[in-house]
C-alpha positions in Angstrom: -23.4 25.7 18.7 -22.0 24.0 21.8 -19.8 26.0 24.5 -19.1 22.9 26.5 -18.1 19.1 25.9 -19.1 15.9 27.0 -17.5 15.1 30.3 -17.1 11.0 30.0 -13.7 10.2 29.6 -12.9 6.7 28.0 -9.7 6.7 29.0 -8.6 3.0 28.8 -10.0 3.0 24.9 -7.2 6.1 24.1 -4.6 3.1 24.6 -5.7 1.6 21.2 -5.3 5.1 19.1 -1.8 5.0 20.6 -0.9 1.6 18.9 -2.9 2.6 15.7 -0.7 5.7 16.1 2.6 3.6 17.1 2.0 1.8 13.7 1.8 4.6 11.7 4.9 5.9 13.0 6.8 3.1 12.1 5.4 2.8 8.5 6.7 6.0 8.6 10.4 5.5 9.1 10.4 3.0 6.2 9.4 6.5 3.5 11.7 8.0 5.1 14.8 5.8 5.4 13.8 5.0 1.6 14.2 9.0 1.0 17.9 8.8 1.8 18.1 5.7 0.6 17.7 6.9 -3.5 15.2 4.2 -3.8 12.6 5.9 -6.2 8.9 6.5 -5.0 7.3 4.0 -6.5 7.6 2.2 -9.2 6.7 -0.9 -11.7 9.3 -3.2 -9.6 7.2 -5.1 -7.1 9.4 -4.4 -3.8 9.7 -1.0 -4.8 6.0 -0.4 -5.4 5.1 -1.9 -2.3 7.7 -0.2 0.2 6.1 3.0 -1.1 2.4 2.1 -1.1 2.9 0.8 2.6 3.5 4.2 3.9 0.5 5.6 2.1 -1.8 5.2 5.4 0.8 7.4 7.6 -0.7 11.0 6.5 -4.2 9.8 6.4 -3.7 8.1 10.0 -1.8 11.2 11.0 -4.5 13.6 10.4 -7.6 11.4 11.1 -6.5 10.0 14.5 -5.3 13.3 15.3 -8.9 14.5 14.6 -10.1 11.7 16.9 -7.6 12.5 20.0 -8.7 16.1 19.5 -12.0 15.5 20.7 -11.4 12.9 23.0 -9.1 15.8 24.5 -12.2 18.4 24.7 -14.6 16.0 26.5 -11.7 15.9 29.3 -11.6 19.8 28.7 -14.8 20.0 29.3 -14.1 23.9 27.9 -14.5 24.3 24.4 -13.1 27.5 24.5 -9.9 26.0 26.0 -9.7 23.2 23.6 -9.9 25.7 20.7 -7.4 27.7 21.8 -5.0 24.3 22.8 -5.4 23.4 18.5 -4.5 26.9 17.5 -1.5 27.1 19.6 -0.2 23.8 18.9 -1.6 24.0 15.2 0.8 27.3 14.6 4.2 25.9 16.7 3.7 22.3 14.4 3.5 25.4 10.8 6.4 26.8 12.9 8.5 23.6 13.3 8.4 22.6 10.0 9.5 25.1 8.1 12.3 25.8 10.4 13.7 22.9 13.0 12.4 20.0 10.9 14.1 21.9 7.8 17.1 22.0 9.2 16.8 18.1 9.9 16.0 16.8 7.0 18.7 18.7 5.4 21.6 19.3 7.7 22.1 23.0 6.0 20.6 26.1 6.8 20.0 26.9 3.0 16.3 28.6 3.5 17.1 31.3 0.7 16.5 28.0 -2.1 14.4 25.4 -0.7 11.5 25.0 2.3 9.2 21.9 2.1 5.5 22.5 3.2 5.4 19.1 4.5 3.0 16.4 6.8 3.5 18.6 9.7 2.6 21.8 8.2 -0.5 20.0 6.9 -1.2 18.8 10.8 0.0 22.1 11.7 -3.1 24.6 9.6 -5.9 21.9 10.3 -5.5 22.1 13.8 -6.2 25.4 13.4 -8.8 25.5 11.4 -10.2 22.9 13.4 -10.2 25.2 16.4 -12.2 27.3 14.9 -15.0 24.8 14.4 -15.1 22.8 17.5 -17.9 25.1 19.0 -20.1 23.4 16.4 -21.9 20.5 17.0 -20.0 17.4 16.6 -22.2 15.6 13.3 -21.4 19.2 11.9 -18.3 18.7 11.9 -18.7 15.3 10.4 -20.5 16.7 8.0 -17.9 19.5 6.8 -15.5 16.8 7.0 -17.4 14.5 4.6 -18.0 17.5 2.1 -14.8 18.6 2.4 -13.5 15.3 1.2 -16.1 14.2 -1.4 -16.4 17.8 -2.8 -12.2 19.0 -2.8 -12.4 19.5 -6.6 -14.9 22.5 -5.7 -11.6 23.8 -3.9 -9.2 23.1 -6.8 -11.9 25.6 -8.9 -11.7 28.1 -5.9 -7.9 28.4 -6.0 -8.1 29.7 -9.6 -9.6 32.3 -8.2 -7.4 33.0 -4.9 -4.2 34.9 -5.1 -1.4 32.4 -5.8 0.1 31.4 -2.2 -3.7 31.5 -0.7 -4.8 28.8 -3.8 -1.5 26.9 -3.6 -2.3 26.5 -0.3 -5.5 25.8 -0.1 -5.8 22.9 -3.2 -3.6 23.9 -5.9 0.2 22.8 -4.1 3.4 24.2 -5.9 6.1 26.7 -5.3 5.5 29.9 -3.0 8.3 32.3 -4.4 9.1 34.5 -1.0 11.7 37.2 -2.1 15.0 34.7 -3.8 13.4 32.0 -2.5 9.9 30.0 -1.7 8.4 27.3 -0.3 7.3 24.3 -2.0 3.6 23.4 -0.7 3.3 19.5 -0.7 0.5 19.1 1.5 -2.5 21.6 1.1 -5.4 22.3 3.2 -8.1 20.2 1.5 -8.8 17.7 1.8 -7.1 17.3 4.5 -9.0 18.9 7.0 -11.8 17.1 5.7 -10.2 13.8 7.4 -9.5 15.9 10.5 -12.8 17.2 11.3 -13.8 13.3 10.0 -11.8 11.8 12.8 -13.0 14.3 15.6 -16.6 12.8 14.8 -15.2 9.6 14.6 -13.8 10.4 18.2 -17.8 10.6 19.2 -17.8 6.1 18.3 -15.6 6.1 21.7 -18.3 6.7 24.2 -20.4 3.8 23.2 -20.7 0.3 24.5 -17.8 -2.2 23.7 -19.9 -4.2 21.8 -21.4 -1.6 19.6 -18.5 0.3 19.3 -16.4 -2.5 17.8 -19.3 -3.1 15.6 -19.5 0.7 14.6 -15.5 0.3 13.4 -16.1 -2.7 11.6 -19.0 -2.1 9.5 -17.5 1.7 9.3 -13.7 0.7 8.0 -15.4 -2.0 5.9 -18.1 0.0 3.9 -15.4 2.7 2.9 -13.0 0.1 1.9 -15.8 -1.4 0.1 -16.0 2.2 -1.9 -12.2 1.6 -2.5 -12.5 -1.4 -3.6 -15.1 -0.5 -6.5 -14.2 2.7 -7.5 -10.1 1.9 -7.6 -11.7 -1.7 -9.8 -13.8 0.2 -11.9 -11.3 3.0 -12.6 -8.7 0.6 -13.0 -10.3 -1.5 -15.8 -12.7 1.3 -17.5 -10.6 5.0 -16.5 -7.1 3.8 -19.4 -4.5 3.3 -16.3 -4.0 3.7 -12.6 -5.8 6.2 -10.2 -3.2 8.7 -10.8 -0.2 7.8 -8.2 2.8 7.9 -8.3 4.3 4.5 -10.6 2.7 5.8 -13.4 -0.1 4.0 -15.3 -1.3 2.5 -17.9 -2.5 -0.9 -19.2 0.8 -2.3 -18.8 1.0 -2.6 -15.1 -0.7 -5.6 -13.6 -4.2 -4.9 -12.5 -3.3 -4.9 -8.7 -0.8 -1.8 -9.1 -3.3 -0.1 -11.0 -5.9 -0.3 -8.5 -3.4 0.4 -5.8 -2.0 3.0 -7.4 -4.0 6.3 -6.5 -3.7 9.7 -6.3 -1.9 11.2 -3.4 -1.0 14.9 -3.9 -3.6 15.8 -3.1 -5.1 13.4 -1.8 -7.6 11.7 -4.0 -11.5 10.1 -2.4 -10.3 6.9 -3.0 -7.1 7.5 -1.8 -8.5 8.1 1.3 -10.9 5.4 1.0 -7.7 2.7 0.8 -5.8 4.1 3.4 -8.7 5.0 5.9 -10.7 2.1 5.7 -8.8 -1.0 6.8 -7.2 1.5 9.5 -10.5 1.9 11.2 -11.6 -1.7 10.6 -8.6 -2.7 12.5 -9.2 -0.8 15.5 -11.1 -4.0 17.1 -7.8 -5.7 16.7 -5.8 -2.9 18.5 -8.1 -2.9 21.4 -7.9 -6.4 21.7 -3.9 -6.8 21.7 -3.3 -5.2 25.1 -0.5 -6.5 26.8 1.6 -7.9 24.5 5.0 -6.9 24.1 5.0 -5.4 20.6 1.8 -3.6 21.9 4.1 -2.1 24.1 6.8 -0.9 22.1 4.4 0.5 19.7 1.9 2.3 22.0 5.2 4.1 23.5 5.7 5.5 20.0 1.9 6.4 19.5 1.8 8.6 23.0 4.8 10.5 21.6 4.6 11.0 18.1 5.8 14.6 17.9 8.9 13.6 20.0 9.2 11.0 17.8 8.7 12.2 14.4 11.3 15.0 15.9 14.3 12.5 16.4 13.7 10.1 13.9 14.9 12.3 10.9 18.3 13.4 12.0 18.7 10.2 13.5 17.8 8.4 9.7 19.3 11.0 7.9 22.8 9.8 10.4 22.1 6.2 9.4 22.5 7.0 6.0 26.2 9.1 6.6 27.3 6.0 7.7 26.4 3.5 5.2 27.3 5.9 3.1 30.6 6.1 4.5 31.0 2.4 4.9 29.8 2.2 1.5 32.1 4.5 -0.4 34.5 5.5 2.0 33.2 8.7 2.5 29.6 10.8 3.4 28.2 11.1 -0.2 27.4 15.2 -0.8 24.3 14.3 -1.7 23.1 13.6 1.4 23.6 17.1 2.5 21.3 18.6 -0.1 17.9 19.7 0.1 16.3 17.1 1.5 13.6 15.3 0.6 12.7 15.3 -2.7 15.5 17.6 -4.2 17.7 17.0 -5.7 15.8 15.0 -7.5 19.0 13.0 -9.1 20.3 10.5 -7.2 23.9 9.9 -7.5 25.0 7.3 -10.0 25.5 3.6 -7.6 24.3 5.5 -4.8 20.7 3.7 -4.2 20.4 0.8 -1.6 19.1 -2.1 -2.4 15.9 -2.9 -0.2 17.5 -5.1 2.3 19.6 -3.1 3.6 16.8 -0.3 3.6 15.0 -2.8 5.8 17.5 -3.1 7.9 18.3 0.4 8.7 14.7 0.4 9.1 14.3 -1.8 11.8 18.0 -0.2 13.4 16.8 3.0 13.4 13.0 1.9 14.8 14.8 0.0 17.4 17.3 2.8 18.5 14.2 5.7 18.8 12.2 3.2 21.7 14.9 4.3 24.3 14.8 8.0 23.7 10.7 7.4 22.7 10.4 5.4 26.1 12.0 8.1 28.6 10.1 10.8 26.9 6.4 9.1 27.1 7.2 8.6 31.1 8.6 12.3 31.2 5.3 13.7 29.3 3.1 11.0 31.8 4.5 12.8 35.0 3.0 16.3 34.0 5.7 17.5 36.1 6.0 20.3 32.2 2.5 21.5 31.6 4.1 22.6 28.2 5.1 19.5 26.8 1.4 18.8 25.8 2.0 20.6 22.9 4.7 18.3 21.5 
């Protein structure tokens, strides 16, 4: 065990999580402005397929780079005590904001008796705090846990047999929670999820090394597991009768691309991980090396605020869609006041967009949060609110 932290702090190299984190932000807004849209996740249609399978790398970039930033945070800390109890605080407000301000959001009701969504954020929320509990390890420990966690996540699938219902839902299993007349619906479970946490706070160690060797260490890193995607999602593909699980289907009948695309995501399958996390992290040369340049910019704003942003970014979607929706029929279609995302699961006949015009309220909607993004990242940079680190 370690009670203190590294005290090098490679600042300047933070700048390209931010952009990796920018990017994954934006992917972001396109699942979501395809939510309201009643554009189907997934699918055997090509645009379709892809416009779904795009946003795949925003949880896994979520959760890994946050693991990354979380250490980078404790070797300014200096305090592993402090940085434990920074994870557990934020961990339980992010549980606390989804199933009650971010609820509200995404559905513009306050109709908690019949539907809560254990979404991303909750995810983020329980592996921060878990993760605060094992920060006073070594850091290749936690690698280590992390690597089990995500290889071996079937052993946690047997365990929640075994659990009371919520714990096991929770934990691997996913499902409904009933609470009283109501429930939650668990989405996102703990494993393996805070597998790719604890992954990216050793990942976070790659920072303190020598430009050179560093770059290197992301390269051969992001290429090796990709490697392992690339293999396993081939071999299942043409040997396993279908796709890897996702969610177009499967089957000999799609093309052999879709089907090795097309893995498992709840929960979140190895090679799952292995496609999303891979290129990611052989990219990160690439971020490092685009400093300066004006789409840099705009994307690194979003990446120092992603809390703020993921905050404003759903009412101001799920706004978007009232008025197409009201330009489109003449009025704002019920249906976009229901429970939010996912149910109802029928979309109103003629109401689904065609993906143009989900592009394009896409890029409206991405262009209209870099104002609000922009005034918060300078706000949050003045430290002027010590309390603001914890959106």
């Amino acid at each position: 065990m370690s009670n203190s932290v590294a005290t090098e702090q490679p600042a300047a190299r933070i700048d390209s999580l931010d952009l990796m984190r920018g990017i994954v932000m934006v992917l972001m807004a396109i699942d979501h402005v395809r939510v309201y849209a009643g554009v189907p996740a997934g699918g055997p249609d090509p645009g379709v397929f892809f416009t779904r399978w795009i946003t795949h790398f925003v949880a896994p970039g979520f959760a890994f780079f946050a693991g990354t930033a979380a250490y980078l945070l404790g070797r300014r800390m200096n305090d592993t005590r402090a940085l434990a109890r920074y994870l557990v605080t934020r961990g339980l407000i992010l549980v606390a904001l989804e199933l009650t301000v971010i609820r509200v959001l995404w559905t513009f009701n306050f109709d908690f008796a019949h539907y809560n969504l254990a979404g991303v954020i909750w995810m983020l929320g329980w592996c921060m705090v878990v993760l605060g509990g094992l920060v006073r390890f070594s850091t290749r420990a936690i690698g280590i846990f992390g690597i089990v966690v995500i290889f071996g996540q079937q052993l946690a699938g047997l365990a929640g047999r075994v659990l009371p219902g919520p714990l096991g839902a929770i934990l691997y299993g996913g499902g409904w929670i009933s609470i009283g007349e109501g429930g939650i619906g668990v989405l996102y479970v703990l494993v393996p999820w805070i597998g790719v946490m604890a992954a990216g706070y050793a990942f976070g160690s790659f920072f303190s090394l020598d430009e050179t060797l560093r770059r290197r260490r992301f390269v051969s890193t992001g290429l090796s597991v990709t490697a392992f995607f690339l293999i396993a999602a081939t071999i299942g593909a043409l040997f396993g009768g279908g796709g890897g699980g996702g969610e177009s289907g499967g089957g000999g009948g799609m093309p052999l691309l879709f089907r090795i695309l097309n893995q498992q995501k709840y929960p979140a399958s190895q090679v799952f991980l292995a496609m999303t996390l891979g290129p990611m992290i052989a990219l990160l040369p690439l971020a490092e090396r685009a400093k300066g340049r004006r789409i840099w910019n705009w994307l690194t704003t979003f990446g120092r605020v992603p809390m703020f942003y993921y905050l404003l970014h759903i009412p101001t979607i799920h706004i978007a869609a009232m008025i197409v929706s009201l330009i489109r029929e003449g009025a704002v279609n019920p249906w976009l006041f229901g429970n939010h995302p996912y149910s109802p699961p029928d979309v109103p006949p003629g109401y689904q967009w065609s993906l143009g015009l989900l592009y394009f309220v896409w890029l409206m909607c991405v262009v209209a949060l870099y104002f609000p993004s922009a005034w918060y990242a300078r706000l949050r940079a003045s430290r002027r609110y010590r309390w603001l680190s914890y959106l």
